[in-house]
Structure formats: structure tokens, C-alpha cells
C-alpha positions in Angstrom: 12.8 36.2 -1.6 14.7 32.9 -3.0 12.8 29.6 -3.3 14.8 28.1 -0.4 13.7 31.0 1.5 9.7 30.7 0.6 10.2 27.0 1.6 11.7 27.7 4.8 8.5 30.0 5.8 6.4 27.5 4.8 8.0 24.8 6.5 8.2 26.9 9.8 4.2 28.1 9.5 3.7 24.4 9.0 5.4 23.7 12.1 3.9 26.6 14.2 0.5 25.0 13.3 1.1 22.3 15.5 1.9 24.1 18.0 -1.1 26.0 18.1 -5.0 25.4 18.2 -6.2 22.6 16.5 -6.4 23.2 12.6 -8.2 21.2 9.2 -5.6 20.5 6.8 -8.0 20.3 3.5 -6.7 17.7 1.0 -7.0 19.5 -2.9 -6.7 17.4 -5.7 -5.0 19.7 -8.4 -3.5 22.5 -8.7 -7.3 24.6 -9.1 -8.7 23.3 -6.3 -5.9 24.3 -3.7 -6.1 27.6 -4.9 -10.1 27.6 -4.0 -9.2 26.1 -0.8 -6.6 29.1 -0.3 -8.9 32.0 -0.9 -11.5 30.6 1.8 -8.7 30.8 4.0 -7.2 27.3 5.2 -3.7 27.8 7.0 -2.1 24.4 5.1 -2.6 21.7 2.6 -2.3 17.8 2.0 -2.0 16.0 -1.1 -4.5 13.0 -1.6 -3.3 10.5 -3.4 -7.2 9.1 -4.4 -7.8 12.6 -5.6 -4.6 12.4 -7.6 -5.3 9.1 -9.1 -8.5 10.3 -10.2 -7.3 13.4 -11.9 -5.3 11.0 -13.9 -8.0 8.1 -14.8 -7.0 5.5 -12.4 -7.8 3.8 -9.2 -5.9 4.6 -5.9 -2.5 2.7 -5.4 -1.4 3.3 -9.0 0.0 6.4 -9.0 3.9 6.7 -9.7 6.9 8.7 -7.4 7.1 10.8 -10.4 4.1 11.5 -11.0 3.4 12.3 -7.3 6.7 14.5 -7.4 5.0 16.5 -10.7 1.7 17.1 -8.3 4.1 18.4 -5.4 5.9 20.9 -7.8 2.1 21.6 -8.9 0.3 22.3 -5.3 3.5 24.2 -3.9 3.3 26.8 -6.7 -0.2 27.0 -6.5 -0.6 29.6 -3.5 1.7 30.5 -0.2 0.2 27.8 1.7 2.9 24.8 3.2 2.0 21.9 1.4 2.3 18.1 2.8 2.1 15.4 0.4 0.6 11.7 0.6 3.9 9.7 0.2 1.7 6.1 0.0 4.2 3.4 1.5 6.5 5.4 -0.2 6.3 3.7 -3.4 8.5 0.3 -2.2 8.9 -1.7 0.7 12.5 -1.2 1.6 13.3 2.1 3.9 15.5 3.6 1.3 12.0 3.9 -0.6 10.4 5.7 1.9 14.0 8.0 2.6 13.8 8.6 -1.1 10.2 9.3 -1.2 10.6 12.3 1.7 14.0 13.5 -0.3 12.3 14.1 -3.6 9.1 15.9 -2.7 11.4 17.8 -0.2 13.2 19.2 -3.1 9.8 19.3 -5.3 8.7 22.1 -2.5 6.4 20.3 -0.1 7.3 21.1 3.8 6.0 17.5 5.0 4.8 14.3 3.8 3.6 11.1 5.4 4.5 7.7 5.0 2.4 4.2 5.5 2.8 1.2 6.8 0.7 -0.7 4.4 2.1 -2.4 1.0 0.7 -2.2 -2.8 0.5 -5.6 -2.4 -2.2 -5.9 -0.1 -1.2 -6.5 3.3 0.1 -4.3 6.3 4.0 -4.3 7.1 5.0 -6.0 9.9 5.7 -3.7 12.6 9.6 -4.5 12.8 9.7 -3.1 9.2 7.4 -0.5 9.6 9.7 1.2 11.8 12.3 0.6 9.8 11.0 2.6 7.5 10.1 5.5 9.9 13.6 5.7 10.8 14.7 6.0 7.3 12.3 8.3 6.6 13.1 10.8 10.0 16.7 10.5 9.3 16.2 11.5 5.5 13.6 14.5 6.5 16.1 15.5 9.6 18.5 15.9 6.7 16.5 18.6 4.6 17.7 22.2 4.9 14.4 23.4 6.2 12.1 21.5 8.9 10.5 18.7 7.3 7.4 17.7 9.1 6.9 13.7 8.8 3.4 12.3 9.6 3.6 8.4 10.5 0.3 6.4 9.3 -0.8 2.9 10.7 -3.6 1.8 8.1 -5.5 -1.0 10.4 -8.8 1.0 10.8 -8.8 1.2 6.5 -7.6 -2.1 5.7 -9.6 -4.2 7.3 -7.8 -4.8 10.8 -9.1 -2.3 13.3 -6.9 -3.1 16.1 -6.8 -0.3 18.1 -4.5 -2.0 20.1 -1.9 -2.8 17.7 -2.6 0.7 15.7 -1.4 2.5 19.5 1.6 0.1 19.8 2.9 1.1 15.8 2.4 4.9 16.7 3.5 4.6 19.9 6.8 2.7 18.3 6.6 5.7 15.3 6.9 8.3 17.9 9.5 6.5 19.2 11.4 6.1 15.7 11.3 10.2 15.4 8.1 10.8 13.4 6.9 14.4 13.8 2.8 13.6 13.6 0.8 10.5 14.0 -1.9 9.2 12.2 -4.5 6.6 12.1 -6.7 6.9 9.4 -10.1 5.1 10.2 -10.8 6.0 13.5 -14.8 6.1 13.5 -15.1 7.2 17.3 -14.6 9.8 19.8 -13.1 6.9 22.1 -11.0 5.7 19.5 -9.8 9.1 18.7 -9.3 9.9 22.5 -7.5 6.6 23.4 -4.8 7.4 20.4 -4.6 10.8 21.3 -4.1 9.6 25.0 -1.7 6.9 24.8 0.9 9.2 22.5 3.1 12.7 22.9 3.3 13.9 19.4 0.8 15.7 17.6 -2.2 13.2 16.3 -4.1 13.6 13.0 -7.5 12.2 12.6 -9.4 11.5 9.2 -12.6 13.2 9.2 -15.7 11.3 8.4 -19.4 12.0 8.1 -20.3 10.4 11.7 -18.2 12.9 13.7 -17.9 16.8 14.2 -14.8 18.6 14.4 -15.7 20.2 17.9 -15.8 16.1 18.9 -12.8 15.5 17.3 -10.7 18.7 18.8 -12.1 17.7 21.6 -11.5 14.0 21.9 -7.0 15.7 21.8 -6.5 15.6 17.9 -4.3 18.7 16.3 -5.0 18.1 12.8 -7.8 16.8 10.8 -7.7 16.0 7.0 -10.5 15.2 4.5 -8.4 12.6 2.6 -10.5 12.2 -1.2 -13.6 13.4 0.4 -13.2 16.9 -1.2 -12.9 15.3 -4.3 -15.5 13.3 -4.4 -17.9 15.9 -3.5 -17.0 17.7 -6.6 -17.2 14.6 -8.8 -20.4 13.5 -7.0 -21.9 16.8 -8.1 -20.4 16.4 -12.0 -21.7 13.1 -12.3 -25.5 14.0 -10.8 -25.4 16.8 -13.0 -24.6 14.5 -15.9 -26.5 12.0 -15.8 -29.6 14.3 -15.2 -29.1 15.9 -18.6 -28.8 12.5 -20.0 -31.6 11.2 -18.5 -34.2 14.0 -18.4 -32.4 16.8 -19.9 -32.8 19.0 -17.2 -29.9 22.0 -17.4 -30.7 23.3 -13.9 -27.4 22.0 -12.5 -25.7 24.6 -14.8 -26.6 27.8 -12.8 -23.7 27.8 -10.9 -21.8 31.0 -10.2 -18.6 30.7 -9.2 -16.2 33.8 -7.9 -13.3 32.5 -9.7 -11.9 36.1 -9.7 -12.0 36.1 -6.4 -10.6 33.4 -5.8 -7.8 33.4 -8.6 -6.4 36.7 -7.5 
């Protein structure tokens, strides 16, 4: 099979997902930890772009295109599962960022990708050039030789603006623009959750977080549910308690671990 051809059954399992029952889109953080996440049987994957900046010693919001492109190319060869990547605000203001954002880790592998409505600089686009970029960004994934799924993120409920009200109106006006899934990350509430999921047509994803179940969350009308960092900060939660115990009592407990990576790495 050709490598347009494996991306072309990803991108249409990756489709067929959201057409289906509701699904948890797990977000790995290298190329190790997707494979993991492949063996225990998830049906897709999600870049993070925390968990990326972590693997490379920095803080969120500093990662480069190219260096999101290199992950891509990473995840995708990883295992047969469709990957979709974390495209940031697509890494400039403009929409010919976010078009050129969704081209590159298009031809880097990945079978969808999302772009945000929130700037590097610290503040929220307004919504006149939020859609903007949408547009851009459907029209650029509507030109990829296999079908591109675009997710559409309004950042209020993580930036310090949880408007629910003008979160609906920017998904309702992303839906609008052509984006394939919605998503507002934040939402801390089954009514939040259900009054998004109510007010729009497209398929929703919801952020998990620790206050919710996914039973609530399937239930409140969301298709998709991601994890974000979480994932990885579990594992480096673990690393560091297990550190700092040796250095502080020199207990080597923590070390007993048995993982099957054979299993897993077959």
C-alpha cells in the first residue's frame, strides 16, 4: 500500500469516527507514548502541543511550525492510528498562517488538525478575524487529496473569558465558515457542555477534566473527548514523585514497575 494510500484510510477511519458512537481521542506526547496508547486500543490520536513543549524543555506557546511538522511525521509513523495535530493559532495571525499550518502537517501525514482563535501574544482574536482564519484554513484542508478533518477552537473558557455566550456565537460562526468539528476547551459543566452541544450541528469536542465523567459528557451530546497534556503530566507527575523520594529519603520502591513493553511494541 502507497503512503497516499495509508493516509487516505486513515483520513476516512478518522472521519467514520464521527459518525459513529462517541469516542476519546487520547493526546500522546512522543512518538513512545502513542504507541502505548495504540496497543490499549484507542481508535485515533491528537497531538498536544504542552506535551510537545515539554518533551523539548520549554513552556507551552513556544513551540515552532517545524518542529510541530517533525512531531507529525513522528506520531503518524508511530502506529496505523489517524493522527490530528494541535496547529496552536497556527503559528501567526494572518489566515495564510493557519492555511499553511493545515497544508504542511497535511503533507507530514496527520488526517486533521485544529486551529485557535487565541494569539501568542496574549489575547483572543477578534471574531471577524477568527473566521477569517477558519475560512482559510477549510479552504486549504478542502484542498488536500484525502479528507482533512479541521477542528475549530474558541479559547474563552482557558484564557480567562468564559463567555459562553460569545464561545457559542464563534462556533456557531466556525460552523458556518466550514470547520469540520468544534471545540471549546474549558468547559467545566455538563450545562455548559450541553448548551454548546445544543446550539451547533457539527460534531463538538469537549476537554476532559477531573470534575466530569465521560458517561456525563457523552451524555450532555459531545462526539469526542481529548485529554489535552493531562496524559503527560501524569507520567511526569509520577517521574518527579519518584525522584524526589529517592532524593529525599532514598526510598527505591517507585522502581518496581513492570511494564509490557513487548506487548505493547509489537
Amino acid at each position: 500500500m502507497s503512503t497516499d494510500d495509508t493516509q487516505a484510510g486513515k483520513a476516512a477511519a478518522f472521519r467514520a469516527l464521527h459518525d459513529g458512537d462517541p469516542f476519546v481521542i487520547p493526546n500522546p506526547w512522543d512518538a513512545g507514548s502513542a504507541r502505548v496508547l495504540a496497543a490499549l486500543g484507542f481508535d485515533a490520536l491528537a497531538s498536544t502541543s504542552s506535551g510537545l513543549a515539554f518533551t523539548l524543555g520549554r513552556l507551552d506557546g513556544t513551540v515552532t511550525l517545524d518542529e510541530m511538522v517533525d512531531h507529525a511525521v513522528s506520531l503518524d509513523r508511530a502506529t496505523d492510528l489517524p493522527v490530528s495535530v494541535d496547529l496552536e493559532n497556527g503559528y501567526g495571525s494572518d489566515p495564510q498562517s493557519a492555511a499553511n499550518a493545515i497544508t504542511r502537517v497535511a503533507e507530514a501525514g496527520a488526517v486533521g488538525g485544529s486551529i485557535e482563535d487565541f494569539d501568542r501574544a496574549g489575547h483572543l482574536y477578534e471574531k471577524g478575524q477568527a473566521v477569517d482564519r477558519i475560512v482559510a484554513a477549510v479552504e486549504t484542508a478542502r484542498a488536500v487529496d484525502v479528507p482533512f478533518t479541521l477542528t475549530a477552537r474558541a479559547e474563552n473558557h482557558i484564557r480567562d473569558n468564559p463567555d459562553l455566550h460569545d464561545t457559542i456565537s464563534r462556533l456557531q460562526a466556525f460552523e458556518e465558515a466550514g470547520a469540520d468539528v468544534l471545540y471549546a476547551p474549558g468547559l467545566a459543566t455538563v450545562d455548559e457542555i450541553e448548551a454548546v452541544c445544543g446550539a451547533v450541528t457539527r460534531p463538538v469536542n469537549v476537554l476532559a477534566l477531573p470534575g466530569l465523567t465521560l458517561a456525563e459528557i457523552y451524555e450532555a451530546g459531545a462526539q469526542r473527548v481529548s485529554v489535552g497534556g493531562g496524559m503527560t503530566w501524569i507520567a511526569v507527575s509520577a517521574m518527579a514523585s519518584a525522584a524526589q523520594s529517592m532524593l529525599e529519603t532514598g526510598d527505591l520502591s517507585s522502581l518496581a514497575t513492570d511494564l509490557p513493553l513487548e506487548r505493547w511494541f509489537t
